[in-house]
C-alpha positions in Angstrom: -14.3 -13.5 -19.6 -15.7 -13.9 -16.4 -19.7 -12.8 -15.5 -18.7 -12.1 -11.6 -15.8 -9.2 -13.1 -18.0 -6.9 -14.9 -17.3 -4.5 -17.2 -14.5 -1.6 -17.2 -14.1 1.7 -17.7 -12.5 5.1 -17.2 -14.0 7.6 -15.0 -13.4 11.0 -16.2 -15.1 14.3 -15.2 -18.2 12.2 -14.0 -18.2 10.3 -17.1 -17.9 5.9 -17.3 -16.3 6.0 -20.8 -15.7 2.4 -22.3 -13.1 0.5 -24.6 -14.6 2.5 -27.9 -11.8 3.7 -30.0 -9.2 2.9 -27.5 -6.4 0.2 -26.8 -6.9 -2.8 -24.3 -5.5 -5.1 -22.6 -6.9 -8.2 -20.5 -7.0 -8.4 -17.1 -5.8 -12.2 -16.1 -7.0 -14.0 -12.6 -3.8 -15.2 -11.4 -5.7 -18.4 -10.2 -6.5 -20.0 -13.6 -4.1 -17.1 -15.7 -7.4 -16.8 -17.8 -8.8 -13.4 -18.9 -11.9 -12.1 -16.6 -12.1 -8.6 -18.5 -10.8 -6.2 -20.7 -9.4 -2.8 -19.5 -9.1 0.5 -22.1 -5.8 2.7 -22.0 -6.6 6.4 -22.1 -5.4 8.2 -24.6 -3.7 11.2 -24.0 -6.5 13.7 -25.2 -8.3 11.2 -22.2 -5.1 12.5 -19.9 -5.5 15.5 -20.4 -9.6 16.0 -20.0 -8.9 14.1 -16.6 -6.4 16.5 -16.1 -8.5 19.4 -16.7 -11.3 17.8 -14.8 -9.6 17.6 -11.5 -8.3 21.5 -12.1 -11.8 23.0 -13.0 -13.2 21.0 -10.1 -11.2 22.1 -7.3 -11.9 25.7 -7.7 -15.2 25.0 -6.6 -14.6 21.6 -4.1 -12.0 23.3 -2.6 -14.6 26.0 -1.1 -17.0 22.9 0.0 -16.9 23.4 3.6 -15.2 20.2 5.4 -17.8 18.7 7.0 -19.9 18.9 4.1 -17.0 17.2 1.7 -17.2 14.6 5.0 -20.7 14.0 4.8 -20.3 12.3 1.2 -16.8 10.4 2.5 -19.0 9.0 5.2 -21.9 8.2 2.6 -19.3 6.7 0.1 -18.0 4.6 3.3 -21.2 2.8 4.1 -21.9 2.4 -0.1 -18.5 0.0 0.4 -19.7 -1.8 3.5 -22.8 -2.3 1.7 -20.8 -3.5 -1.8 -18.4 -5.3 0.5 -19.2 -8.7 -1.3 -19.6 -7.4 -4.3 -16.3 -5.5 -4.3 -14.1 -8.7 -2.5 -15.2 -11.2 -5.5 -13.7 -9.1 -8.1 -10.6 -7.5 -5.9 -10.6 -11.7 -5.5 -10.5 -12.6 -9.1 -8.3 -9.9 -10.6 -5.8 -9.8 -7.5 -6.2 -13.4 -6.2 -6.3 -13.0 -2.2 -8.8 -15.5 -0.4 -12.2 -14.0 -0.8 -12.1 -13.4 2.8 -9.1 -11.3 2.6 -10.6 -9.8 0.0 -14.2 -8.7 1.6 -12.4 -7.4 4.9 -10.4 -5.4 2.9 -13.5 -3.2 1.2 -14.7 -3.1 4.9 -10.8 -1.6 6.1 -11.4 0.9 2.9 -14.7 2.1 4.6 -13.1 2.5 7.6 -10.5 4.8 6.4 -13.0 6.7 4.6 -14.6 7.5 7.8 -11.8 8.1 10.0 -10.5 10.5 7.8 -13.9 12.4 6.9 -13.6 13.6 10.4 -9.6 14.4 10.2 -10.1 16.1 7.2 -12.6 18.3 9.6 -9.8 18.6 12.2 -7.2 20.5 9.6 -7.1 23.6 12.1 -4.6 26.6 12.1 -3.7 28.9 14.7 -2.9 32.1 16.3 0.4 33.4 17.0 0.5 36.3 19.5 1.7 39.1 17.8 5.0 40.9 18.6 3.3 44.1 17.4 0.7 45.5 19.0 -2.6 46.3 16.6 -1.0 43.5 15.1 -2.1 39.7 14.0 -0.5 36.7 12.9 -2.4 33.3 11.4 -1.5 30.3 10.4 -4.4 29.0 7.9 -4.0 25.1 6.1 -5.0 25.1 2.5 -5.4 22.3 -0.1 -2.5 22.0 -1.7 -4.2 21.3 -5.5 -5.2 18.6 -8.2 -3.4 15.3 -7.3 -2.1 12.7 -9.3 -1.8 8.9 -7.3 -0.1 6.4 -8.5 -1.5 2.7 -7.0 -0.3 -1.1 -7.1 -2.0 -4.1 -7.1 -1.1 -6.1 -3.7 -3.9 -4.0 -1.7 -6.5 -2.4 -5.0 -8.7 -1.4 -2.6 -6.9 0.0 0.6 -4.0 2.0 -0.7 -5.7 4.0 -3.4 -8.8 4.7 -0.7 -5.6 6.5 1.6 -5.0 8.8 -1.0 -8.4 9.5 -2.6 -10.0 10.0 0.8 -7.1 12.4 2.0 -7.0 14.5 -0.8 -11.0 14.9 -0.8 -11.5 15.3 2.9 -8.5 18.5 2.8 -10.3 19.5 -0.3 -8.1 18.0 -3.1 -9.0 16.8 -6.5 -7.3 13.6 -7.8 -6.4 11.3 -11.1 -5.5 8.5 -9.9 -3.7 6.1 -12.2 -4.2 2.2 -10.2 -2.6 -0.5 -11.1 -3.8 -2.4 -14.4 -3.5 -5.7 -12.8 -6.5 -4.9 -10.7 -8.3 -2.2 -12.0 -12.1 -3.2 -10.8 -11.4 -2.2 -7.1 -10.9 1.3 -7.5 -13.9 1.9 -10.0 -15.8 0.3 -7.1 -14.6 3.3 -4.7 -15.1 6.0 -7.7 -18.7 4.3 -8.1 -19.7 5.0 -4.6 -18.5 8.6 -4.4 -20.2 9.3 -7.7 -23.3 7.6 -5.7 -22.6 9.9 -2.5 -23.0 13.0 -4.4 -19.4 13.4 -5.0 -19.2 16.6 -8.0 -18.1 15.5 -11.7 -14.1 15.9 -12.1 -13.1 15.7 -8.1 -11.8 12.6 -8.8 -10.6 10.9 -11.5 -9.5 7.2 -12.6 -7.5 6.2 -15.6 -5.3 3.4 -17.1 -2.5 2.9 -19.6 0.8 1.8 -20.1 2.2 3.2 -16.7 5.5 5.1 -17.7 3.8 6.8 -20.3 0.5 7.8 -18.2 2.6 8.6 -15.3 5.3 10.8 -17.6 1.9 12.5 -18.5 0.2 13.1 -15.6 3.3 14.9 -13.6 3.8 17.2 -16.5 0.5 18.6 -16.6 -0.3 22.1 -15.9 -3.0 21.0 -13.6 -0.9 18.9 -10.9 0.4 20.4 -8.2 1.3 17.1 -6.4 2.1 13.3 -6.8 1.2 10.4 -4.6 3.0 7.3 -5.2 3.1 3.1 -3.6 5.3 0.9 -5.2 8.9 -0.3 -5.9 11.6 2.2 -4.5 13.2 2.3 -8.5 10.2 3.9 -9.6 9.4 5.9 -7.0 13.0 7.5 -8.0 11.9 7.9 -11.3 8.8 9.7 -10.6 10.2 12.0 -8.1 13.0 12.9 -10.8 9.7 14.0 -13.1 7.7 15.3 -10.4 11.0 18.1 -9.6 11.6 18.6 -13.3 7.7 19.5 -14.0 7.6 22.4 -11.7 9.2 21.3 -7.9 5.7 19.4 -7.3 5.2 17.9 -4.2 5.8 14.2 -3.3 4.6 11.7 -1.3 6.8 8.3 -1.7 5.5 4.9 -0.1 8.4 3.0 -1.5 9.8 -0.5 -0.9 10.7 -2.2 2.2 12.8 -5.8 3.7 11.1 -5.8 6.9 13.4 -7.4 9.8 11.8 -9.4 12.8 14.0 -9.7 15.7 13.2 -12.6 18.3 14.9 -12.2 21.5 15.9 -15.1 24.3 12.9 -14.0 26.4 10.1 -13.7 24.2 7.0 -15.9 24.2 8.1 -17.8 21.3 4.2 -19.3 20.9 2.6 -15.9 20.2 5.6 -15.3 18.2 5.3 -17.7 15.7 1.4 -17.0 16.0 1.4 -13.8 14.9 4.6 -14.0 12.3 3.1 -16.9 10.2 0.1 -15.0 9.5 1.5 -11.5 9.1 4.1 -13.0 6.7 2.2 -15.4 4.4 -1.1 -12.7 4.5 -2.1 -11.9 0.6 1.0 -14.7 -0.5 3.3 -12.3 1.0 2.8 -9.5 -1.8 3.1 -7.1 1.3 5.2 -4.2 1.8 5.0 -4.4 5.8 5.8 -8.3 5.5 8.3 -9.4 7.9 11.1 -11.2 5.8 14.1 -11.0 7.6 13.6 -13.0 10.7 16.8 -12.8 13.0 16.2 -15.5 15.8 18.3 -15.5 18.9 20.9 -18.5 19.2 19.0 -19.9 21.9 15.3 -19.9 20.5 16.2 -20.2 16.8 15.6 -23.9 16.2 12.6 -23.8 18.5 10.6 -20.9 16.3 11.6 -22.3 13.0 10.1 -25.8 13.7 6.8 -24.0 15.2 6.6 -21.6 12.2 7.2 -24.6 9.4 4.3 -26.4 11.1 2.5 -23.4 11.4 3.5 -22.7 7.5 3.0 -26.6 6.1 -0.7 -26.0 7.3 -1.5 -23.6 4.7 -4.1 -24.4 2.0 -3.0 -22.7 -1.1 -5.4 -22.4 -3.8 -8.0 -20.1 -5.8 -9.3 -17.5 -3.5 -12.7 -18.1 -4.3 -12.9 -21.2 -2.7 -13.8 -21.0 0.7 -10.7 -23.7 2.2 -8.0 -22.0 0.5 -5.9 -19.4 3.0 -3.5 -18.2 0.7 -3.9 -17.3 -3.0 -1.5 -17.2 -5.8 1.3 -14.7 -7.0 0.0 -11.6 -9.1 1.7 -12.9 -12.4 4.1 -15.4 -13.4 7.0 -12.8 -13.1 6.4 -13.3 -9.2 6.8 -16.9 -9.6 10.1 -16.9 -11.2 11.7 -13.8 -9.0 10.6 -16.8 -6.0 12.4 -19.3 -8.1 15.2 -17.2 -8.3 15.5 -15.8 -4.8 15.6 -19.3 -3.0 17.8 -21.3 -5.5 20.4 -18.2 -4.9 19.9 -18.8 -1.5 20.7 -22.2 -1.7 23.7 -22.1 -3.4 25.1 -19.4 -0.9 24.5 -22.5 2.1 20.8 -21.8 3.3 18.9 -24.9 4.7 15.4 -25.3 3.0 13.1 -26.1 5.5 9.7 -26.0 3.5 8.6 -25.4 0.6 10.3 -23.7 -2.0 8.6 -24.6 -5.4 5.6 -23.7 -7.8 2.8 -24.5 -6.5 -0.6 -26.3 -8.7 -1.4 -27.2 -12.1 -2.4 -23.5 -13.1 -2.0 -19.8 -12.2 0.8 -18.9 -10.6 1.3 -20.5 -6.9 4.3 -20.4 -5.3 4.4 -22.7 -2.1 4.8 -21.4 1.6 8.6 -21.5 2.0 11.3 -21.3 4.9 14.9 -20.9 4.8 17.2 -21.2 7.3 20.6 -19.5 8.3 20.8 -17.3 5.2 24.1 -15.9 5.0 23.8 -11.8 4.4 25.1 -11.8 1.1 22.4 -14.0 -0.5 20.2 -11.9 -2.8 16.8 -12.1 -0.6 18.6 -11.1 2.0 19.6 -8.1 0.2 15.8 -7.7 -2.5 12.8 -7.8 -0.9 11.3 -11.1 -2.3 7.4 -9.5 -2.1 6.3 -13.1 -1.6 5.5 -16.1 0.6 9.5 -16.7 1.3 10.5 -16.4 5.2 14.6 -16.3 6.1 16.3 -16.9 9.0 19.8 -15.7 10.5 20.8 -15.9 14.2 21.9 -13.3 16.8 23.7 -13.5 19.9 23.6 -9.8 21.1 21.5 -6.8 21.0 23.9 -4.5 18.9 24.3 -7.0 16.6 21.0 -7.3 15.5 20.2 -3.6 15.5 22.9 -3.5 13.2 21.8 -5.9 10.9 18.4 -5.0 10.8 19.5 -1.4 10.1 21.8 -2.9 7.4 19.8 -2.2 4.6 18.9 1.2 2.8 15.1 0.2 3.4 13.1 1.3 6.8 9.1 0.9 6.2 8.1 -1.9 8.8 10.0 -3.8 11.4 8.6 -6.3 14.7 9.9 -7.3 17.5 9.7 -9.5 20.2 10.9 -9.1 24.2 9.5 -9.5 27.4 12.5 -7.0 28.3 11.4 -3.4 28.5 14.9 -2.4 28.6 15.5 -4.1 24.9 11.8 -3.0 23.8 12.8 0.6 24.3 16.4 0.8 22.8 14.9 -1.2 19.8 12.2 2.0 19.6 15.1 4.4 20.1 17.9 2.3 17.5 15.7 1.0 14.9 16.0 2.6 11.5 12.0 2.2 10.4 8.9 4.1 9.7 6.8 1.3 12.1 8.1 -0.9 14.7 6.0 -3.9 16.1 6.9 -5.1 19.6 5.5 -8.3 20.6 2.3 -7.7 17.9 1.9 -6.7 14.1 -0.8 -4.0 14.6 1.2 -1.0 12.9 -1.2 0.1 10.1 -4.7 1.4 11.3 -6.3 4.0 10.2 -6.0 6.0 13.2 -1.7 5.6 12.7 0.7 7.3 9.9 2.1 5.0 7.6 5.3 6.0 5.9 9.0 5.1 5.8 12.8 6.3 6.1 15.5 6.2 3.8 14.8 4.4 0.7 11.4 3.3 1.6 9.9 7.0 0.8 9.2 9.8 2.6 5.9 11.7 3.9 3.0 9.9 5.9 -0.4 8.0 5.0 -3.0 7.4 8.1 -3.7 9.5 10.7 -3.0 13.0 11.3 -0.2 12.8 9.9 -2.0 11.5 6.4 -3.5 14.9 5.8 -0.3 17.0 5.9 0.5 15.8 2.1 -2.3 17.3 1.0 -2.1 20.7 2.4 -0.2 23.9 2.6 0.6 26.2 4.9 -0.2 30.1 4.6 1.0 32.6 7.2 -1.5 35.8 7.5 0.0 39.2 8.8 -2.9 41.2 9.4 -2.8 44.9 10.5 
């Protein structure tokens, strides 16, 4: 075990409960694949307390007025800036990201906590002029209930603060079941609520085996509405329970196979620039990663020897030490899916330009790795690879390459990259995606909605937008 990790719990009702009485598991750091901790499963009299919790405590915390429930959001935001080292050595050792990555991503967390403490003040209604008169008609936007989220483990600290700071600035509860992979990173944002002044039972953090926690959760009496990041299989799954328990609502932010199209007249320099790090950020476990990179005829050769160059610099190694820039895969089963995608690849008649193998003597590392002229019906071209694996195909025309990027049944992220404000704006018309990047990466802020189409999910996190998944709307005909 590892000193820096700390202990674990579950956070029920106000309450750290430890590993007493219950089943464990270790948590590994993917660096070394050693244990740093051990992590109790709730049982399901734990489930159901949480459950309870979050129901009993939004009859009161619903009544909270906003800008009160955003005066602790604010508090718990600068509690993170304040833990921000603290919090990115363990979100480093359990997830593996360079501690840097790891520390700026508490900081992002406290951002969004503060951005939306103040929407979360902004959830207005409105007046309809009355057809009748004596007559009047209001619109009025209510919490919609006790949540249950459902987290991964590429971004432990980000993701769940979206949903936990959504639901608590509309004047939701929440259980929120994060991944087990990285559990210390949420218990870190439940900490500094709890040290805000946030009430026992608003929110709520468990762990288990997931199908059986999250098979749990929806059915209880107390939900009234899932959250869920992950793989787009599961997210069908859970949506399937979430209708059978009662029509609860959903919020899906499912898988994606991002496509980067490089046109003839872009600045092939910033290009490369801004893909290399966007694409091999967090050992590509990214849902927003560009993957698909379809290079013009004329300016293919010229990126993919810039972006190898730009890729062969890359120091991969234990994210605790200050040199390495890119950390390992979350578990071995990352490792072999990598193995897997590019020998596929391979065999189909894809050049490998770098890379392409394990990586170190321990953990599990998975080199920096290019392909190039990948035909469309190789696997990765088809499975988003969720790792440091970039592929190439070229274009020749616009409408070809708004119809393969639109190929697939996936549309989170997408880039671009034009000098043409002609091509720029059909690509913003034609492009099937929840977020499209032209000429820059800088599509998730906290100010902007995050969401998908098709079989990358459905509703909105960020922004305005963000808040609409926790609330309902209530027409009032007065007389």
């Amino acid at each position: 075990m590892d000193d820096r990790y700390g202990a674990l719990h579950l956070f029920i009702d106000g309450e750290w409960l430890g590993a007493g009485g219950r089943q464990t598991e270790d948590v590994i750091n993917p660096a070394t694949g050693e244990a740093i901790g051990t992590l109790p499963h709730a049982t399901p009299g734990d489930l159901d307390r949480a459950a309870a919790a979050a129901g009993a405590a939004f009859a009161s915390w619903r009544r909270v007025p906003a800008f009160e429930r955003a005066q602790i959001l604010r508090k718990a935001a600068q509690l993170l800036r304040e833990r921000a080292d603290l919090i990115g050595t363990r979100m480093t050792l359990e997830q593996g990201k360079p501690f840097a990555e790891a520390r700026l991503e508490a900081l992002i967390s406290a951002d969004i906590f503060d951005y939306t403490a103040d929407e979360g003040r902004r959830t207005y209604g409105r007046i309809i002029p009355a057809r009748v008169p004596g007559m009047r008609w209001m619109v009025t936007r209510e919490p919609v209930g006790p949540v249950a989220a459902f987290t991964p483990w590429n971004f432990p600290c980000v993701i769940p603060a979206r949903k936990i700071s959504a639901a608590l600035a509309t004047g939701c509860t929440m259980v929120i079941k994060p991944s087990e992979e990285t559990p210390a990173s949420v218990l870190e944002i439940a900490r500094a609520l709890q040290d805000a002044g946030l009430p026992a039972g608003v929110l709520n953090v468990v762990y288990g085996v997931p199908a059986e926690v999250s098979a749990h959760l929806i059915a209880a009496e107390p939900i009234r509405k899932i959250t869920f990041t992950g793989s787009t299989g599961v997210g069908q799954q859970l949506a399937v329970l979430a209708a059978k328990a009662g029509v609860k609502r959903a919020t899906m932010e499912l898988g994606g196979h991002a496509p980067v199209m490089v046109f003839e007249d872009a600045d092939i320099d910033a290009a490369v620039q801004a893909m290399v790090g966007a694409k091999f950020r967090n050992a590509g476990q990214i849902c927003i990663a560009p993957t698909r990179f379809y290079l013009h005829d004329s300016v293919h050769d010229r990126f993919v020897e810039g972006f190898a160059a730009a890729a062969a610099k890359i120091r991969m190694g234990d994210g605790m030490d200050p040199a390495s820039t890119m950390g390992p895969l979350a578990n071995n089963r990352r490792v072999a899916a990598m193995e897997a995608l590019v020998a596929d690849a391979v065999d189909h008649g894809a050049g490998l330009r770098l890379g392409g193998n394990p990586g170190g003597n321990r953990g599990y590392f998975f080199e920096p790795t290019v392909l190039t002229d990948v035909p469309a019906n190789a696997r990765i071209m088809n499975e988003e690879p969720f790792g440091p694996v970039a592929v190439t195909a070229r274009f020749s025309t616009l409408d070809e390459v708004i119809e393969q990027a639109n190929r697939l049944p996936f549309g989170l992220a997408s880039y671009a990259f034009t000098q043409d404000t002609r091509i720029a704006s059909a690509l913003a018309d034609r492009v099937e995606a929840g977020m499209l990047g032209i000429n820059n990466v800088a599509i998730n802020m906290p100010e902007t909605p995050f969401g998908g189409v098709k079989q990358s999910g459905y509703g909105s996190e960020g922004g305005s937008e963000g808040m609409d998944a926790y609330l309902v709307t209530k027409t009032v005909s007065q007389s």
